[in-house]
Every structure is written in C-alpha cells, then in structure tokens.
C-alpha atoms as one frame of an Amber mdcrd trajectory, in Angstrom:
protein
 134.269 112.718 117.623 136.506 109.795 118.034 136.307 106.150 116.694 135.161
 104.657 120.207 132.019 107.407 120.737 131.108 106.863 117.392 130.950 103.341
 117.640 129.687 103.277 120.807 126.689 105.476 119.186 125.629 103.171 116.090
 125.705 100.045 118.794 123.440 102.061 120.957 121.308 103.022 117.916 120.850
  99.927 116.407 119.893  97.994 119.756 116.848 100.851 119.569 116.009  99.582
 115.918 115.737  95.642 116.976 114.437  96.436 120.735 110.587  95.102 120.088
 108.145  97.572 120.946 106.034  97.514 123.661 102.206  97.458 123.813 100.692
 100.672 124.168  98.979 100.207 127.800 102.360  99.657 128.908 103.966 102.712
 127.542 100.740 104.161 129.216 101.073 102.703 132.478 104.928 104.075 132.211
 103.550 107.372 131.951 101.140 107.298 134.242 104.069 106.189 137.034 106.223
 108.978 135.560 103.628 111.501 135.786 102.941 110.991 139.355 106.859 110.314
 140.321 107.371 113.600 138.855 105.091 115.186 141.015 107.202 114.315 144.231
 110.522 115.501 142.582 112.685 116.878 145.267 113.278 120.561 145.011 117.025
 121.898 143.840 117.924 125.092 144.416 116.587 127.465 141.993 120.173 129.485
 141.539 121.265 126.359 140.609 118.411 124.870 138.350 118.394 127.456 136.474
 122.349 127.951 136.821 122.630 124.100 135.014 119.494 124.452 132.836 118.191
 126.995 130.413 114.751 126.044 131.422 112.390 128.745 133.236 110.585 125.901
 134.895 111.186 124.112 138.230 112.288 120.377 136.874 108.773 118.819 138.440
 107.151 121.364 136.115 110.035 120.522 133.367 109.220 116.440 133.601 105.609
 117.010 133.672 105.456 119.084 130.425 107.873 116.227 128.479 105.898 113.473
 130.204 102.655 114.892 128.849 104.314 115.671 125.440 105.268 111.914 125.431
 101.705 111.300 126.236 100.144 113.209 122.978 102.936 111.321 121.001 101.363
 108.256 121.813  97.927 109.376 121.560  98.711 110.058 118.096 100.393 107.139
 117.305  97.653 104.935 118.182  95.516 106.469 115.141  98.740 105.446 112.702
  99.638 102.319 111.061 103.279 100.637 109.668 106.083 101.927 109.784 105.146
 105.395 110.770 103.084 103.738 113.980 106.456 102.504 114.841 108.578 105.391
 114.357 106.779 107.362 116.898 106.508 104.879 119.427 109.686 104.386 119.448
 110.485 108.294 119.612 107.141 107.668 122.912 109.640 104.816 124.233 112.967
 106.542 124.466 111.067 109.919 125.694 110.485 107.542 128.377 113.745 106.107
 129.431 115.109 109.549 129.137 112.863 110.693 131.408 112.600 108.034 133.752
 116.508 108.376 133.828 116.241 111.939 134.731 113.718 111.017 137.697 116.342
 108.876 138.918 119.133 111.112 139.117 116.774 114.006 139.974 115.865 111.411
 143.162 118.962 111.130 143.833 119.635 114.900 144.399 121.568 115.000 141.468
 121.424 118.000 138.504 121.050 116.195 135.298 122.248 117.374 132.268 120.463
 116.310 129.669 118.696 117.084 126.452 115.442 115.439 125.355 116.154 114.051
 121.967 113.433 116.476 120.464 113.746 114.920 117.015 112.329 111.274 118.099
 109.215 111.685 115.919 110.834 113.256 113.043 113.546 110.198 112.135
C-alpha cells in the first residue's frame, strides 16, 4: 500500500473516532428508511449479480439481511454501557453509511463492489 492510501486511511479512521454518535432513534429511523428503500431496489441482471458478487441472494434480499443485522447490533447495544455501548454503535453507524451508500449506487443502476466491514463490532 502506498504512503497516500495509507494516509488517506488513518484520516478517514480517525474522523470515525471523533464523529459524535448519534441517538439511537435516529440510527433507528435510518434503518427503518433503509429497510423500506431496500425493498424497491431495482433489479440487475442475475448473470451479472452474481457475476460481480459472491452472494446467492438478489441485492434487495442482500441489503435487507445487513440492514436487519445492523438492526440486532443496535438492539444489543442499547442493553450496554461505556465504551463497549460505543464501540458497537459505531460499528451500527458505519453499517449504515455503507449501506445507504450501496442503495445509492444500487439506485443508480450501478453494481457496487463492496464489502461490509464485518469486523465493526469486534474493534
């Protein structure tokens, strides 16, 4: 990896660290919209779905089941405290903007590539 790209990396990780949380009815109300924009996800091709993505599911189906992952996250954060609380909404928030990001470019008749950040909760 070179200089820039790594740089570029810890800026973009330490503007996660100092980016203030938000309350959990919003990060619900995000998931709520996400949930039903997924829902109305145009249809791609399935040769070329699957083609792009290792994934046996249409992306509708692959949005829903990360949305509703990102929804148990939260659930469980709620019943956490300190530092821990935090660490997992934060892992709830950028589940979010990933997958809002993918809606968008999935709107847009686009194939994303992308790759959830599965280890959100575990940092």
């Amino acid at each position: 990896m070179n200089r820039q790209i790594q740089d570029s990396a810890a800026t973009a990780q330490r503007n996660w660290e100092i980016r203030p949380l938000p309350a959990t009815r919003d990060l619900e109300s995000r998931l709520n919209k996400l949930a039903d924009r997924a829902k109305e996800i145009p249809a791609i091709p399935t040769s070329r779905w699957r083609a792009e993505n290792p994934s046996a599911c249409t992306p509708a189906q692959d949005v829903s089941v990360k949305t509703e992952a990102a929804r148990w996250m939260l659930r469980v954060a709620k019943h956490l405290d300190g530092q821990t609380r935090e660490r997992v909404l934060l892992a709830v928030l950028r589940s979010l903007d990933d997958l809002e990001n993918i809606v968008e470019s999935l709107d847009h008749g686009e194939t994303p590539h992308y790759h959830i950040r599965a280890s959100h909760a575990a940092h």
